[in-house]
Backbone as a printed PyTorch tensor [residue, N CA C, xyz], in Angstrom:
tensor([[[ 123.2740, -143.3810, -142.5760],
         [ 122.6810, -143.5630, -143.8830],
         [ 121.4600, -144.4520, -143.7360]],

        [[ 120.6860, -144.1350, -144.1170],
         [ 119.3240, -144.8900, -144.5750],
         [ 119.1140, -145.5660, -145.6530]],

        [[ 118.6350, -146.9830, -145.7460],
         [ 118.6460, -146.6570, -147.5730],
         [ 116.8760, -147.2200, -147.4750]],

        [[ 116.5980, -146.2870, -148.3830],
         [ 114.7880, -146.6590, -149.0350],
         [ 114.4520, -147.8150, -149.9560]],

        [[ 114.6050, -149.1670, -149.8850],
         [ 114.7290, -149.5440, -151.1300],
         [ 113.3990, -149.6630, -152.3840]],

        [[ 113.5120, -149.1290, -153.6080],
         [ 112.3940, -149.0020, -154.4510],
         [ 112.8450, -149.9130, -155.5840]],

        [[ 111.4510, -150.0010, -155.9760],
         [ 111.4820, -151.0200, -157.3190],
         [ 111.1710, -150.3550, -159.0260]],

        [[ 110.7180, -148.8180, -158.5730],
         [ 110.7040, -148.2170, -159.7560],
         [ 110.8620, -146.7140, -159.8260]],

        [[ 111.0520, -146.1880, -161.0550],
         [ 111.6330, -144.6420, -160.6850],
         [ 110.6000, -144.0010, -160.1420]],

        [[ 109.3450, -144.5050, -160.1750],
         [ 108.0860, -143.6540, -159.7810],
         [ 108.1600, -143.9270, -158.0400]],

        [[ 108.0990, -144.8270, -158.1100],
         [ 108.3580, -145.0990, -156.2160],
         [ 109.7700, -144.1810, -155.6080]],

        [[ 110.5970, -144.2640, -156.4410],
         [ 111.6750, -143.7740, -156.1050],
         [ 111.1320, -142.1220, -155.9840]],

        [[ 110.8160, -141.5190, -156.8560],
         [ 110.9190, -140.2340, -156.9580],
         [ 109.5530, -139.7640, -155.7880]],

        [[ 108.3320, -140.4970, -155.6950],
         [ 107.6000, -140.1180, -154.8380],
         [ 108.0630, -140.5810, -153.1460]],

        [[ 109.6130, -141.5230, -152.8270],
         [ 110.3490, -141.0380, -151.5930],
         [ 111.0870, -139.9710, -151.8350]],

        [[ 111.5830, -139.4220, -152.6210],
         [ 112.6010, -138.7870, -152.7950],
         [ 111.9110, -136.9320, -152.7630]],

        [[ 110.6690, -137.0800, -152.9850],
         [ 109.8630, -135.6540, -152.6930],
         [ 109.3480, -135.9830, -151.1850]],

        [[ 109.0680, -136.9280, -150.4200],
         [ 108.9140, -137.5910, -149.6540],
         [ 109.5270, -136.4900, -148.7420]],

        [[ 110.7320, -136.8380, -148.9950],
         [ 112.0940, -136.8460, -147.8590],
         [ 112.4710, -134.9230, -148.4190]],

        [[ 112.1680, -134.6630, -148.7790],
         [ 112.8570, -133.1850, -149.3570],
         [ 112.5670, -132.3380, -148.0720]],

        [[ 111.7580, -132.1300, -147.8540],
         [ 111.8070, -131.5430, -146.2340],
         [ 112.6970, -131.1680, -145.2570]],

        [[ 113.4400, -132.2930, -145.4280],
         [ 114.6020, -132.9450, -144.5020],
         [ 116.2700, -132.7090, -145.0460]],

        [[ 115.9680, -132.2890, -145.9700],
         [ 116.8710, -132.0060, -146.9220],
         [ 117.4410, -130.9690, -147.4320]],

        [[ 118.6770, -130.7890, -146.9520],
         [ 119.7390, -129.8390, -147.6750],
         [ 120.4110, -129.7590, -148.6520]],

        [[ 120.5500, -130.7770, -149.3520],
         [ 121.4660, -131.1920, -150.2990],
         [ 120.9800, -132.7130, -150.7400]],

        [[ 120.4850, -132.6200, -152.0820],
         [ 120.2360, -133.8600, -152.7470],
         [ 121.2620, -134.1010, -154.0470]],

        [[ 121.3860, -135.3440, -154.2180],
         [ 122.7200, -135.8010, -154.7060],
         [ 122.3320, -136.6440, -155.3450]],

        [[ 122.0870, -136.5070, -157.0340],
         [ 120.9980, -137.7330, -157.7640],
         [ 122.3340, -138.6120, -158.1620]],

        [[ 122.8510, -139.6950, -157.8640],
         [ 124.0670, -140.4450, -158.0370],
         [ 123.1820, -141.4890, -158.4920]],

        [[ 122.1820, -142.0160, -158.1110],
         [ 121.0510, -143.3420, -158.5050],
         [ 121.5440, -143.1600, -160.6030]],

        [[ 121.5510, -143.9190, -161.1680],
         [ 121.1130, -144.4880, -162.1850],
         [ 120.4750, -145.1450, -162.7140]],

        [[ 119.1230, -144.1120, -162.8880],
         [ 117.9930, -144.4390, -163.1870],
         [ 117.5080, -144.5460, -164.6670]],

        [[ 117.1700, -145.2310, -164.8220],
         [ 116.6030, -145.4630, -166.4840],
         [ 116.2850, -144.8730, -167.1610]],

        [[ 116.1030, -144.3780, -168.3120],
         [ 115.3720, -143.1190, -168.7330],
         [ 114.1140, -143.6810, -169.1320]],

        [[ 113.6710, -144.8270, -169.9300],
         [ 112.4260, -145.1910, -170.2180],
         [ 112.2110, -146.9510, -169.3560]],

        [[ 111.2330, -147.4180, -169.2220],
         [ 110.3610, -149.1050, -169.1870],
         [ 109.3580, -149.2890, -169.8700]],

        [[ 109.4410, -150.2990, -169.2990],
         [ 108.5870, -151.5570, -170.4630],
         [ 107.0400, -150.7470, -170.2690]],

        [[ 106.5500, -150.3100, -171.5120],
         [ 105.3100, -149.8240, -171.1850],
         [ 104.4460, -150.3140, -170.2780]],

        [[ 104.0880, -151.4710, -170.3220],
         [ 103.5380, -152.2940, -169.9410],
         [ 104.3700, -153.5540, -169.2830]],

        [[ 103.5070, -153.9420, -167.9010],
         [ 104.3450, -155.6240, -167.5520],
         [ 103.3910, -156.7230, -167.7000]],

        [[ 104.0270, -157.2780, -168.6460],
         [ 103.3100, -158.5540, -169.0130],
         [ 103.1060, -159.3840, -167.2370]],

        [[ 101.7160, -159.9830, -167.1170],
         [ 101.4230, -160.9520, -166.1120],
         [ 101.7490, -162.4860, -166.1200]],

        [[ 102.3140, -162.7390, -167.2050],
         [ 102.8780, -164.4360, -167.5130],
         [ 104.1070, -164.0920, -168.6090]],

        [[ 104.6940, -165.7010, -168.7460],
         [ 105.9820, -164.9270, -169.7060],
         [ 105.5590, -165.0130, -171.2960]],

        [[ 106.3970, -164.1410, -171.4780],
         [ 106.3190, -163.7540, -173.6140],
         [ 106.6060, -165.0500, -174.0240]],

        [[ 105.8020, -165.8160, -174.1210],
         [ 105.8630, -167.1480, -175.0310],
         [ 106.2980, -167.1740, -176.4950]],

        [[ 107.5910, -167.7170, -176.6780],
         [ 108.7100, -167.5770, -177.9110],
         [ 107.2460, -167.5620, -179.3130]],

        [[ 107.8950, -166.4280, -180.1380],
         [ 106.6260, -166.5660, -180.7530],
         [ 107.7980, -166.2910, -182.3890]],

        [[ 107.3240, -164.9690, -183.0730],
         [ 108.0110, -164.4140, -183.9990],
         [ 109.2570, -164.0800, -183.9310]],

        [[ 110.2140, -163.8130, -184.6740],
         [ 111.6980, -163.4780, -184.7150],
         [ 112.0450, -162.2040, -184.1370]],

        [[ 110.9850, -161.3000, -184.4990],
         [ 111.5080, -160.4950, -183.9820],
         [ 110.0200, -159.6880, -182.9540]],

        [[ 109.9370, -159.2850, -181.8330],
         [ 109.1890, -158.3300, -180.8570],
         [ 109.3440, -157.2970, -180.8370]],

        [[ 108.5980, -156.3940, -180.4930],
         [ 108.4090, -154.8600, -180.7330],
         [ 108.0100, -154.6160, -179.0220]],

        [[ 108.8380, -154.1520, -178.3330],
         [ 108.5950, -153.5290, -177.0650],
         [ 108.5000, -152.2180, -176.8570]],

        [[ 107.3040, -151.6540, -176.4500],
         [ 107.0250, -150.2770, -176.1660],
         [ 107.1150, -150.0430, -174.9040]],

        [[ 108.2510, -148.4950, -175.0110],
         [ 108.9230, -147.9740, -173.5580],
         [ 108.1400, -146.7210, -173.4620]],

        [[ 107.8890, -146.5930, -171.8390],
         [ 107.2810, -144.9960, -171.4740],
         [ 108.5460, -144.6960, -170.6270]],

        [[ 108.4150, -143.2270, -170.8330],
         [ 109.1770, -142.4010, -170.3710],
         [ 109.1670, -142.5140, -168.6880]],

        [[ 110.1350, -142.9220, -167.7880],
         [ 110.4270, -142.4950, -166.5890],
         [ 110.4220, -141.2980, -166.1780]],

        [[ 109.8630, -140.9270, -164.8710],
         [ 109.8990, -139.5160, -164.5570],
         [ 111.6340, -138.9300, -164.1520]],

        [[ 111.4630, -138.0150, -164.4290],
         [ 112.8050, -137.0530, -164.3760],
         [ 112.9600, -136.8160, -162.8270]],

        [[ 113.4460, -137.8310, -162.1520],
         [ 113.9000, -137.1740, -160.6650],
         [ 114.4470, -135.9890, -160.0670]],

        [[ 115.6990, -136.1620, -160.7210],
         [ 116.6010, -134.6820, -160.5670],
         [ 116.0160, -133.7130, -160.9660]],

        [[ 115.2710, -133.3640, -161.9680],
         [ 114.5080, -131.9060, -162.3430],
         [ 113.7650, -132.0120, -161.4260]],

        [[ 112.8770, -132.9820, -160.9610],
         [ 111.6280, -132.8240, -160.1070],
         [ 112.0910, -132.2850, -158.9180]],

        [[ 113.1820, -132.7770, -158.0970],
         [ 113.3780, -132.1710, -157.0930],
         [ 114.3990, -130.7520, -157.2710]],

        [[ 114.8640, -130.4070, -158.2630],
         [ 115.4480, -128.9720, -158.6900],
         [ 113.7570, -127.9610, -158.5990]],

        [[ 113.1880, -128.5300, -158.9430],
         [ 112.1700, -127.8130, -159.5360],
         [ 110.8500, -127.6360, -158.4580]],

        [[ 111.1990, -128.5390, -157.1520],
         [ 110.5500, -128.3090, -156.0900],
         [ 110.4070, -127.2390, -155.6520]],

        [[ 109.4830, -126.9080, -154.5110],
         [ 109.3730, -125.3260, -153.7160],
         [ 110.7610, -125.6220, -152.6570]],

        [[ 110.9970, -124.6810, -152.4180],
         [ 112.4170, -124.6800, -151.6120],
         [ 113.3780, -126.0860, -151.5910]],

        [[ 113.3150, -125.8320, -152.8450],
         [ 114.3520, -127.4600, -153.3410],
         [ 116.0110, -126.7580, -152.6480]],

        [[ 116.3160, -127.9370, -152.4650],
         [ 117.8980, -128.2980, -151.6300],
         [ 118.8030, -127.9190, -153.1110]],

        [[ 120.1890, -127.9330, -152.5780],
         [ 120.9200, -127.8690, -153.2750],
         [ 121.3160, -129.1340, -154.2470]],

        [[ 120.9280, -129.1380, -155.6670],
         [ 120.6010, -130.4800, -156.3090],
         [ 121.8630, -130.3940, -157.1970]],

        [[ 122.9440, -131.8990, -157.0490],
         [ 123.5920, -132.4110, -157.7880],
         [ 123.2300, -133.4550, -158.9220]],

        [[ 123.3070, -132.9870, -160.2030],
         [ 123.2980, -134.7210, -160.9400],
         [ 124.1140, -134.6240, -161.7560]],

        [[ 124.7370, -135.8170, -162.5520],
         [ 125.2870, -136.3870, -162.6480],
         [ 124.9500, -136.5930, -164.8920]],

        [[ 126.2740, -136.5000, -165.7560],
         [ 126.1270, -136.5970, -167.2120],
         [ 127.3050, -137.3020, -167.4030]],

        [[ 126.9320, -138.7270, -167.9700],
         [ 127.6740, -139.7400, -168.3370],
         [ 127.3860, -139.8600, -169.7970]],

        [[ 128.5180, -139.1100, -170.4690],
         [ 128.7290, -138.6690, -171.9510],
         [ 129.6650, -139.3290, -172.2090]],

        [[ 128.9060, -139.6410, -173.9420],
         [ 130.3710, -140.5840, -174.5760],
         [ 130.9010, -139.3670, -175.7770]],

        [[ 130.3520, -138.2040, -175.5650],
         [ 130.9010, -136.9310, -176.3720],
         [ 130.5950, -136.2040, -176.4610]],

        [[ 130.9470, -135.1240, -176.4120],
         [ 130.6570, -133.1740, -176.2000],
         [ 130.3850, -133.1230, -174.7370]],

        [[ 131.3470, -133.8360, -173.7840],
         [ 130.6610, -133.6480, -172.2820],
         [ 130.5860, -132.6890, -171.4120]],

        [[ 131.0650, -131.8330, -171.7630],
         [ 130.6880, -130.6000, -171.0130],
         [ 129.9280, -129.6250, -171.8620]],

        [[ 130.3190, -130.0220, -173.1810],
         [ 128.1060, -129.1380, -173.7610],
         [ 127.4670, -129.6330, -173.2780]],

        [[ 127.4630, -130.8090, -173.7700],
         [ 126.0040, -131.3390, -172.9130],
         [ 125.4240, -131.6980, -171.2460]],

        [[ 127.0360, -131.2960, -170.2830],
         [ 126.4240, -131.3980, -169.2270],
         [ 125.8970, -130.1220, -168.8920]],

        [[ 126.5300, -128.9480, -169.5770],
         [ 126.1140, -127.8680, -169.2210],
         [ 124.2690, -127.2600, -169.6160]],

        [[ 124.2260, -127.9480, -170.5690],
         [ 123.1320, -128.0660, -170.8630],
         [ 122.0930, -128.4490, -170.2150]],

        [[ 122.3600, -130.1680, -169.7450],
         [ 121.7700, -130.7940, -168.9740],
         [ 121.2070, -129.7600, -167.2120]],

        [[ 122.5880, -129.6410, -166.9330],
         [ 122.4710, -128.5770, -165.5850],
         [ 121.5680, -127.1940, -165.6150]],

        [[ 121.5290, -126.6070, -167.4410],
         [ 120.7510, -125.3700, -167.2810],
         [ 118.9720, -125.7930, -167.2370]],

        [[ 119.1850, -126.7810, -167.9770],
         [ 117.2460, -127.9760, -168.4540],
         [ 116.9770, -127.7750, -167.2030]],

        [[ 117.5620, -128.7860, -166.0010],
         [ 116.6470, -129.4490, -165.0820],
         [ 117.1120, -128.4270, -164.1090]],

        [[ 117.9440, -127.3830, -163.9480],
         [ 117.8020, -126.1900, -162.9100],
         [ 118.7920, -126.5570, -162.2120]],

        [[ 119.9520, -127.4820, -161.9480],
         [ 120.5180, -128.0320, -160.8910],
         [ 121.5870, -127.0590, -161.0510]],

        [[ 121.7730, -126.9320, -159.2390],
         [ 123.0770, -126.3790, -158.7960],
         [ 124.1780, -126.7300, -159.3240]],

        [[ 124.4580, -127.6820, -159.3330],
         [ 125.8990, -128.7130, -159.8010],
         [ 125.5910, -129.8230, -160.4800]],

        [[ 126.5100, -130.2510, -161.8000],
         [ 126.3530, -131.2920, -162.3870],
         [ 128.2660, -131.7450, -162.1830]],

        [[ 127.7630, -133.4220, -162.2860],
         [ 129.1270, -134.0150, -162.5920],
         [ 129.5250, -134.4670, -163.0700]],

        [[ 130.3920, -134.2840, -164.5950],
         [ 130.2220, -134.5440, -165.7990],
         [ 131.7310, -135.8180, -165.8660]],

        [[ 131.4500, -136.9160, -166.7940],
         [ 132.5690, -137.7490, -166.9360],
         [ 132.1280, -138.3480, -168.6560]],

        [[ 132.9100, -138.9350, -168.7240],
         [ 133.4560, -139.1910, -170.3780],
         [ 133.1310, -140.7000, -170.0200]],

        [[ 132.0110, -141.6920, -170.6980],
         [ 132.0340, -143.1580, -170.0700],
         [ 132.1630, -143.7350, -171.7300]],

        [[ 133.3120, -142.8920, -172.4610],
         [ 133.3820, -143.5170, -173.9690],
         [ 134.6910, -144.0010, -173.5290]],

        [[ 135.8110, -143.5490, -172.3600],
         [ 136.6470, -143.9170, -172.0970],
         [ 136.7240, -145.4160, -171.3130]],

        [[ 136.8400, -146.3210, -171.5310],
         [ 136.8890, -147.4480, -171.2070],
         [ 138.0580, -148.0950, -170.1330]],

        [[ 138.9260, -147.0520, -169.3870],
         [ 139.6150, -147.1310, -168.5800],
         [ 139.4360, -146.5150, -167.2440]],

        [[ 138.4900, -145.9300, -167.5230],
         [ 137.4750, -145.2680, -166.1560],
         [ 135.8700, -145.2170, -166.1730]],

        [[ 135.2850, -145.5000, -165.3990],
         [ 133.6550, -144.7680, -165.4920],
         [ 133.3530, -146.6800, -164.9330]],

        [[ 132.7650, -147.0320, -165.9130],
         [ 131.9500, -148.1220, -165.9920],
         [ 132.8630, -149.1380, -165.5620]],

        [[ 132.9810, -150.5230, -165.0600],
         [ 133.8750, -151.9220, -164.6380],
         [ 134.9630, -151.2470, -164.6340]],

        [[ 135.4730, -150.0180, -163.7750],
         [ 136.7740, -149.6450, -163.6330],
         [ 136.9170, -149.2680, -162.0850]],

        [[ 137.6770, -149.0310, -161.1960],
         [ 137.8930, -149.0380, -160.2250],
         [ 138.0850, -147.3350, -160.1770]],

        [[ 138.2660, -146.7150, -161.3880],
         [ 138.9610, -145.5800, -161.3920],
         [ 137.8700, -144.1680, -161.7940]],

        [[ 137.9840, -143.1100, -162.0240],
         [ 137.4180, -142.1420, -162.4180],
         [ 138.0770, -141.1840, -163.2460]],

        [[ 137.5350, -140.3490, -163.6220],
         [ 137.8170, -138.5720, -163.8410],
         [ 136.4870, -137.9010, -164.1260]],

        [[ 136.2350, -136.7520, -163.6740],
         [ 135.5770, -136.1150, -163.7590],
         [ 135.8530, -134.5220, -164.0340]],

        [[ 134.6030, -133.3260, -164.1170],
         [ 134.4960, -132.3360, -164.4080],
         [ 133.3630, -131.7100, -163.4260]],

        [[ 133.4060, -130.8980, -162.5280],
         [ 132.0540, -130.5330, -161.5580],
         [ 131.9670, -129.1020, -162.0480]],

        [[ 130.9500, -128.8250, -162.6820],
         [ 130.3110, -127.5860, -162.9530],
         [ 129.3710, -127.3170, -162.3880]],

        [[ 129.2870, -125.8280, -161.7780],
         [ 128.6250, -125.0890, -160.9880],
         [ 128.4950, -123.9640, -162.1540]],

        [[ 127.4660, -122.7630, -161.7390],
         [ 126.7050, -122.0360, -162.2710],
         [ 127.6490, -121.0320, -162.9120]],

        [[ 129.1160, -120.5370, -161.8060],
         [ 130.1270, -119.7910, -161.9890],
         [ 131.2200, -120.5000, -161.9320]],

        [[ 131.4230, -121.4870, -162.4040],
         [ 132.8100, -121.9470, -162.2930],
         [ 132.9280, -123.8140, -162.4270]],

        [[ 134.1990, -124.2540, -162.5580],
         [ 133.9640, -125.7730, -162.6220],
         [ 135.4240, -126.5610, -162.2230]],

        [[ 135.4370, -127.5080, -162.1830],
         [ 136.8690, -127.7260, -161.2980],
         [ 136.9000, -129.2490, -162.1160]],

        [[ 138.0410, -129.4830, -162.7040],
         [ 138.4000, -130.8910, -163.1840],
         [ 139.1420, -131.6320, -162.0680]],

        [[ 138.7140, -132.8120, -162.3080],
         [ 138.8270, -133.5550, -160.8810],
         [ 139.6520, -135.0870, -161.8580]],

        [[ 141.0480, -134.7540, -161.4270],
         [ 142.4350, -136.2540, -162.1690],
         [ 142.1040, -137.2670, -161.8120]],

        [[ 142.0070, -138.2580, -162.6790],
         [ 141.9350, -139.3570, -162.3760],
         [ 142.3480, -139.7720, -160.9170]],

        [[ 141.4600, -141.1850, -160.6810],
         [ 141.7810, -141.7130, -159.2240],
         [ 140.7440, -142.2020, -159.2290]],

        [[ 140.9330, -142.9550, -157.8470],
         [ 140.2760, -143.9680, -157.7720],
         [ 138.3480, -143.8010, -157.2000]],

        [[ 137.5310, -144.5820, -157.4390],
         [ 136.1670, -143.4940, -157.2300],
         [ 136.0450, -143.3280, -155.7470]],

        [[ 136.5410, -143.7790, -154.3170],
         [ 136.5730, -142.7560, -153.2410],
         [ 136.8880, -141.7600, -153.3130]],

        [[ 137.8730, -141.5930, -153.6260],
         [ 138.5830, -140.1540, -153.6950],
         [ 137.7680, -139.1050, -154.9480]],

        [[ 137.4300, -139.8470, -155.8810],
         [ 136.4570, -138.4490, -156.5480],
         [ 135.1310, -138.5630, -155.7160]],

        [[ 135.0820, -139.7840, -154.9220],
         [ 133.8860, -139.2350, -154.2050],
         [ 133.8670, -138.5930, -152.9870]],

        [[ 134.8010, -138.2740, -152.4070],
         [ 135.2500, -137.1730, -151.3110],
         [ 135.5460, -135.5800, -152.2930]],

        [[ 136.1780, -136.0640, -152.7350],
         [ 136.1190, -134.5190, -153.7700],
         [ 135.0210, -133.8990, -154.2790]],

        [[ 134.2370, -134.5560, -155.0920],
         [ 132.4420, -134.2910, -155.0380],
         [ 131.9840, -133.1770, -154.1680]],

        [[ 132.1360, -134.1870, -152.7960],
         [ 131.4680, -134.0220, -151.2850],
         [ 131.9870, -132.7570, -150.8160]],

        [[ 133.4800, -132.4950, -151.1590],
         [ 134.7280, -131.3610, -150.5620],
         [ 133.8960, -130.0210, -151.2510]],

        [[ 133.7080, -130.4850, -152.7650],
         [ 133.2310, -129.5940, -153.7540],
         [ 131.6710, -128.7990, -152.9730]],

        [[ 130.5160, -129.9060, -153.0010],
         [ 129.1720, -129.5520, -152.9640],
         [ 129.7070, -128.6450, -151.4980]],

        [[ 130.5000, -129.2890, -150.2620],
         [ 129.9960, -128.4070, -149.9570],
         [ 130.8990, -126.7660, -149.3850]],

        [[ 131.6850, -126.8340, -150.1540],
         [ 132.4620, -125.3440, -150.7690],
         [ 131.3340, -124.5350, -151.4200]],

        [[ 130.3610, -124.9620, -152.5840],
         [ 129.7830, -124.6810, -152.9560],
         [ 128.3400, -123.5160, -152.5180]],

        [[ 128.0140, -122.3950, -152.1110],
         [ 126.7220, -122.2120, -152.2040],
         [ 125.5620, -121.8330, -152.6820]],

        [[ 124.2770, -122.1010, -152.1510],
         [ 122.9740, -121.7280, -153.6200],
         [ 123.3450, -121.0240, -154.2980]],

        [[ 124.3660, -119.3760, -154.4210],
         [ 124.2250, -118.7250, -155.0220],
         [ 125.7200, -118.9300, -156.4790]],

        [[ 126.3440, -120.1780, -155.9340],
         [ 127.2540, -120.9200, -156.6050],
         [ 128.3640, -120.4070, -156.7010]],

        [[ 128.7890, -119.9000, -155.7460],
         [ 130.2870, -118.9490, -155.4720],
         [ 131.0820, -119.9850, -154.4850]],

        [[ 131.9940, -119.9100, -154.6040],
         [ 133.1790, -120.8160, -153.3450],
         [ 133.3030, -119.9140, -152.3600]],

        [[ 133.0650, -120.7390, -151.1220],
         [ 133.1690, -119.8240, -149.7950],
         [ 134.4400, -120.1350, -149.1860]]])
């Protein structure tokens, strides 16, 4: 394992087209922001009025970008829904083009977020496999078991 370390999604995503070359299988697991601070202030916000108005720009879309590459790899990402999670991951997976999405419920407060534990849902183009609670190695070997059962044309081999 390598790790790249970046300080913003734009750095991130221009290694991450970087490295596609090299690449068979990309796996957007990063949790990346969706918007920042429009702007970075050069000194600090000196306490002023009650209330501040901060303007956010949109972060670039990693996972589509590399779905959406020329001979893009087989692209996993990832829909952390607090409801309708498999509309909307399915959704999500048809938007940005990805092979596989991995959909989990983070309204449940006994898995996902400060939990040791998981459950998930992995949808592919033809098919999807619910994955029981446990602990997150083990859904993260299952993932891994999954992607690569999986191929481009999204059939189990």
């Amino acid at each position: 394992v390598q790790c790249l370390p970046v300080q913003s999604a734009t750095e991130m995503l221009e290694k991450c087209l970087a490295l596609l070359p090299e690449c068979d299988i990309f796996i957007a697991c990063a949790a990346v922001a969706d918007y920042r601070p429009a702007t970075i202030e050069q000194q600090k916000i000196k306490k002023g009025p009650e209330q501040v108005i901060l303007q956010l720009a949109r972060n670039p879309d990693i996972v589509a970008a590399v779905a959406a590459s020329e001979n893009s790899p087989f692209t996993v990402g990832f829909a952390a829904e607090t409801n309708d999670v498999l509309s909307y991951a399915r959704d999500k997976m048809r938007r940005k083009g990805l092979d596989m999405i991995v959909a989990n419920d983070v309204s449940d407060l006994s898995i996902g977020f400060n939990s040791d534990h998981n459950e998930a849902t992995v949808l592919w183009r033809d098919g999807e496999q619910v994955l029981a609670r446990s602990g997150k190695s083990a859904i993260a070997r299952q993932i891994v078991e999954l992607i690569g059962a999986i191929n481009k044309v999204g059939k189990c081999v």
